[in-house]
N, C-alpha and C positions, 0 to 999 in steps of 0.2 A: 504494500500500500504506500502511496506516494507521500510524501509530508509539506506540508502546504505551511511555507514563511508568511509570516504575521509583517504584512507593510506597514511602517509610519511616517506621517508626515512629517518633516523634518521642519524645528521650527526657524525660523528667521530668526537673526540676530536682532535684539534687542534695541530700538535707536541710540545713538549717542548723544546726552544731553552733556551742558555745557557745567565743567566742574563749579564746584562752591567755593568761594574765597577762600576757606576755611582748611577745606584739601588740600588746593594748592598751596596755601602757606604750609602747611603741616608736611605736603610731600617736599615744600624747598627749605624748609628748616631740617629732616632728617636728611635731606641730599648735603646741605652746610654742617651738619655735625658729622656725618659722616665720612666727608672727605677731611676734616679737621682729625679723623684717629679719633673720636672721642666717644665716650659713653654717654647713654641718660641721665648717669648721676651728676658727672664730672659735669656737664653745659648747664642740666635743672638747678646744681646748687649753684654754679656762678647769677643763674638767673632768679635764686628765691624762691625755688619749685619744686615739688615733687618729684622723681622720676616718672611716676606713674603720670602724673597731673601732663609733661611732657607728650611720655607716649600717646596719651589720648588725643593730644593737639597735634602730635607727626599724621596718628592716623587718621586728620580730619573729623573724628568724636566733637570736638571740643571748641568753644569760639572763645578764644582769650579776647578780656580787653587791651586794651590801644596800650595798657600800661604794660601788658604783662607782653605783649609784641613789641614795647622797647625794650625791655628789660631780657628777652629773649636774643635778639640782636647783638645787643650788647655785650652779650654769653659768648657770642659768637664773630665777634670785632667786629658789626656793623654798625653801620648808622639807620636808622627808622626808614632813613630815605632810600638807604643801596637794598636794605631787605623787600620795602614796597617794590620796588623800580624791578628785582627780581621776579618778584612775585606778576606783577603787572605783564613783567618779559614771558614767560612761561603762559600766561592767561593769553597772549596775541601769539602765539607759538599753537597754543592748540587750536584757537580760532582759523589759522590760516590753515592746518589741516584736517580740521574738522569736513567741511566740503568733498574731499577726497575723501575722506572714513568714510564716508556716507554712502561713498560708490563703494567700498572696501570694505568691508566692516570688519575685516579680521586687521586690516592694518593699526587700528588700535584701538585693544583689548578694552583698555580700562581708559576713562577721562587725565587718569596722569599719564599714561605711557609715554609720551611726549615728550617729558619731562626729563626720565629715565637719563 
């Protein structure tokens, strides 16, 4: 007797909406500590923070205020302005490829890949 495969429809990718502030900080501040050689603790205590309190801000969890995004910087020898100015470079990075994900969807995964 023959055995008869079960077809399914394969779904579509997902659209790609436009990351949150919040991610993209959190993805360019663990990309800035991490090229730094540093740990959670070592940049949260420079900055008055938890590690934990950190990780939740890298992985976009978390919306620090204005204070605690200079005091984060700072951890990390910027100024409020070169971290914005990154932050903002990275936001017009995905914007210009976002159009092209759209024809592609595999070409990026996730709203940071971009970034990477």
């Amino acid at each position: 007797m023959a055995e008869h495969a079960k077809v399914y429809q394969l779904r579509s990718a997902p659209p790609l909406r436009e990351p949150l502030w919040r991610e993209v900080l959190g993805h360019r501040l663990r990309t800035l500590r991490r090229e730094q050689s540093e740990t959670l603790s070592e940049t949260a205590g420079r900055a008055g923070i938890s590690p934990q309190y950190l990780s939740e801000i890298e992985r976009g969890r978390k919306e620090p205020s204005s204070e605690m995004i200079a005091a984060l910087a700072g951890a990390l020898d910027l100024t409020l302005t070169e971290l914005t100015e990154q932050v903002a470079g990275d936001l017009r990075q995905y914007q210009a490829l976002a159009p092209r994900a759209a024809l592609a969807p595999k070409a990026i995964a996730s709203p940071l890949a971009f970034a990477a």
